[in-house]
C-alpha positions in Angstrom: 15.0 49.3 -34.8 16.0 47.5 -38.3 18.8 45.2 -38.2 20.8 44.1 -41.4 22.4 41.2 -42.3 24.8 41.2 -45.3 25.9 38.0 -47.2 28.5 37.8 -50.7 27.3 35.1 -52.8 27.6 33.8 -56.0 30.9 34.4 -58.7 29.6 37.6 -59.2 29.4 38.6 -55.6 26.2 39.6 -55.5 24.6 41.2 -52.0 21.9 39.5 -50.4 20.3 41.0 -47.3 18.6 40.1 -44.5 16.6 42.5 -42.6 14.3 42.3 -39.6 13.5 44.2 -37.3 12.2 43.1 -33.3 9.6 41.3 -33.4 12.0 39.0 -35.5 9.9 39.2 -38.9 12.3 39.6 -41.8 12.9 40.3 -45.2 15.2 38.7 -47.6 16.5 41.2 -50.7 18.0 39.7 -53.8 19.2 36.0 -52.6 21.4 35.0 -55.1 22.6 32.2 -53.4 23.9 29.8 -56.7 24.9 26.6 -54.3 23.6 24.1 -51.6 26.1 25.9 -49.6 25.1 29.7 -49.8 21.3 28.4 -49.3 22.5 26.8 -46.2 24.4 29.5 -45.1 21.7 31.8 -45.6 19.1 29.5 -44.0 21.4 28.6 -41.2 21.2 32.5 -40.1 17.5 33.0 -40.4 16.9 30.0 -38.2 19.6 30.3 -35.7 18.2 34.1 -35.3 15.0 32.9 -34.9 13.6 34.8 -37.6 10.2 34.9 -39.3 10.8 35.5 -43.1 7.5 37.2 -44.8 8.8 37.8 -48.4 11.6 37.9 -51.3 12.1 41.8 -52.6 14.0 41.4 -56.0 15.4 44.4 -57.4 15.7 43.1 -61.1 16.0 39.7 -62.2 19.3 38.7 -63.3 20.4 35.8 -62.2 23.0 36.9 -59.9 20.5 38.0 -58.0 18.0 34.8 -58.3 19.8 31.8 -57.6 18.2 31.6 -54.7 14.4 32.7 -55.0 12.8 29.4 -55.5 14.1 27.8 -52.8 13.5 30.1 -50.3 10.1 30.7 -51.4 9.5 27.3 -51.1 11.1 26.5 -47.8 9.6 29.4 -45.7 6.7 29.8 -47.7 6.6 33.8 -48.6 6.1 35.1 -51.9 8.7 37.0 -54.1 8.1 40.7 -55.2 9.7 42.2 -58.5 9.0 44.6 -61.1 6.2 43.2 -63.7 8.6 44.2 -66.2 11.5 41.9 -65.1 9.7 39.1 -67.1 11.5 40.2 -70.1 14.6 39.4 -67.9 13.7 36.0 -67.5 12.6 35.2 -70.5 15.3 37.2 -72.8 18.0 38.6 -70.8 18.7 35.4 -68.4 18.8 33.1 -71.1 21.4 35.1 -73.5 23.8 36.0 -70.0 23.6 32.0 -69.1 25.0 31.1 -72.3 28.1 33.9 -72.4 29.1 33.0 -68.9 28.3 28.7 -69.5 26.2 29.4 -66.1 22.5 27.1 -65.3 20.0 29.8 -65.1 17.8 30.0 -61.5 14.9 27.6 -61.1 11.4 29.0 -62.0 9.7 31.2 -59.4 6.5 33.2 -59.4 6.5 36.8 -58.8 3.7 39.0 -56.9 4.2 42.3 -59.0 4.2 45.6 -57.4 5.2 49.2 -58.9 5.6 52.4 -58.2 3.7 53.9 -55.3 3.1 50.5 -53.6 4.1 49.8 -50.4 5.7 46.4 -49.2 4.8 46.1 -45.3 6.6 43.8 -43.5 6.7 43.6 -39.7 8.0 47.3 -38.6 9.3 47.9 -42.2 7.4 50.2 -45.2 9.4 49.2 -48.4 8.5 52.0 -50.3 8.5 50.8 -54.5 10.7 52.7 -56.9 10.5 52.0 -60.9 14.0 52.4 -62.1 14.4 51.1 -65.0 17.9 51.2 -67.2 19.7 48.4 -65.8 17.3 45.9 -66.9 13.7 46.8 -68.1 11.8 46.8 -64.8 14.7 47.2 -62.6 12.9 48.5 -58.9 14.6 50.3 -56.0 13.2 49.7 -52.2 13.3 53.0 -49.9 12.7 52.2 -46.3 12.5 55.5 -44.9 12.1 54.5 -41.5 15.7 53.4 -41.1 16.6 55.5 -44.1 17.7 52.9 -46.1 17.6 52.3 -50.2 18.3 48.9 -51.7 19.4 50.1 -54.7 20.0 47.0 -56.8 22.3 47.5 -59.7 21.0 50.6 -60.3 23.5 53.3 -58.2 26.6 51.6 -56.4 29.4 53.4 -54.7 31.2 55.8 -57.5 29.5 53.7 -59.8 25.8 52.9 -61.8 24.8 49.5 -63.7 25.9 48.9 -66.6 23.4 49.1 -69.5 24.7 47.0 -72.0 22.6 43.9 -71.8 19.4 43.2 -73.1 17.0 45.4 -71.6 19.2 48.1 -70.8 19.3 51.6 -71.2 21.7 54.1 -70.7 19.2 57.1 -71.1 16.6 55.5 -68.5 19.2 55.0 -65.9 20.0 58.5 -66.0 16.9 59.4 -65.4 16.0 57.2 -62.7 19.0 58.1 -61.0 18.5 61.9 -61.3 14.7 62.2 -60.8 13.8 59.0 -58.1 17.1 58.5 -56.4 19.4 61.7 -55.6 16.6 63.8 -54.8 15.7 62.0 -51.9 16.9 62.8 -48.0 21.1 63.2 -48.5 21.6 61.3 -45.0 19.8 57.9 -46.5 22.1 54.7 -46.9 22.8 53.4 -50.5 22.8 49.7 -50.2 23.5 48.0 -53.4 23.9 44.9 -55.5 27.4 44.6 -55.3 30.1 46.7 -53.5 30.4 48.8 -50.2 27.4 51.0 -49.2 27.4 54.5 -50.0 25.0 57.9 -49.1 22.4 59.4 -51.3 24.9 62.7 -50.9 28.1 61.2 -51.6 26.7 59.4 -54.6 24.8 63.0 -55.9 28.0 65.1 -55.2 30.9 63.2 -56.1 29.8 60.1 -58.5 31.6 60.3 -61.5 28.9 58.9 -63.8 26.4 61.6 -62.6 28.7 64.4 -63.8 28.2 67.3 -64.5 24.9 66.5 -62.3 27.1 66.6 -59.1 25.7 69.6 -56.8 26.7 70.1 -53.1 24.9 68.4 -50.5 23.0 71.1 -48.3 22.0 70.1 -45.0 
């Protein structure tokens, strides 16, 4: 059975979750934790669970989504898994966004790549990869079928889809990730996103406005 722990952190109210499932492993999904505070917070939980962290999924790489990578890493020891082409987030996109909003960008962290097709394994858990690129360049959706669950990042919210105006954005690509990776999957699975409430792969395909005049009845 998969648990889910959701925390708010950051000006930007970023989600971070934590998910585990019996045997107490866990996985942490974007941690943008930006203060000593939010770290703690987040830290205080996994401990007072009794949880075994075994790894970092990223989404994308903004740092709303960051803050926290490093640290964690460091403290429980467990690598960090993105998209390889989210360097161009850290190395462009993060630097340009850091400036606008007079934010410190995230400490340095390094990143065991995966893509599409692989599979992060972690306790119970089969994090399936999904490339979805148009938020940022190598934006990456997780789908754990299992407890039919997609951490969808900031690629498909609740009425809503990532905006695209940023370096490394793409209005096109998001489309299409959307409409050939996402909405085709099982109706019944659980959106879980970046920011905002959680959704349904069949609310999102039948009644998201940004999808239109993609929006087709949900058939059971």
């Amino acid at each position: 059975m998969a648990h889910i722990e959701h925390f708010t952190f950051n000006n930007f109210q970023t989600n971070c979750f934590v998910i585990w499932d019996e045997s107490g492993k866990c996985v942490i999904a974007d941690p943008g934790c930006a203060s000593d505070s939010e770290i703690s917070e987040l830290t205080g939980f996994i401990s007072g669970k009794g949880l075994k962290p075994t790894c970092i999924l990223l989404t994308h790489c903004h740092f709303d989504h960051t803050y926290g990578a490093a640290a964690l890493s460091r403290t429980f020891g467990i690598p960090v898994h993105a998209g390889k082409e989210e360097m161009f987030t850290i190395e462009t996109t993060n630097p340009m966004l850091s400036k606008v909003f007079g934010l410190p960008l995230p400490e340095e962290f390094e990143i065991s790549f995966v893509s599409e097709g692989d599979t992060v394994e972690a306790g119970d858990f089969r994090f399936e990869v999904l490339e979805t690129p148009g938020h940022s360049a190598g934006g990456l959706c997780f789908l754990e079928k299992n407890g039919k669950t997609l951490f969808s990042g900031d690629t498909l919210f609740a009425g809503a889809i990532g905006r695209t105006d940023h370096p490394g954005g793409d209005y096109d690509a998001i489309i299409k990730s959307i409409l050939e990776k996402l909405v085709v999957l099982d109706g019944e699975i659980e959106v879980v996103p970046g920011h905002g409430p959680t959704s349904s792969i069949a609310e999102e395909g039948m009644t998201n406005p940004f999808l239109m005049p993609f929006n087709e009845p949900y058939e059971e």
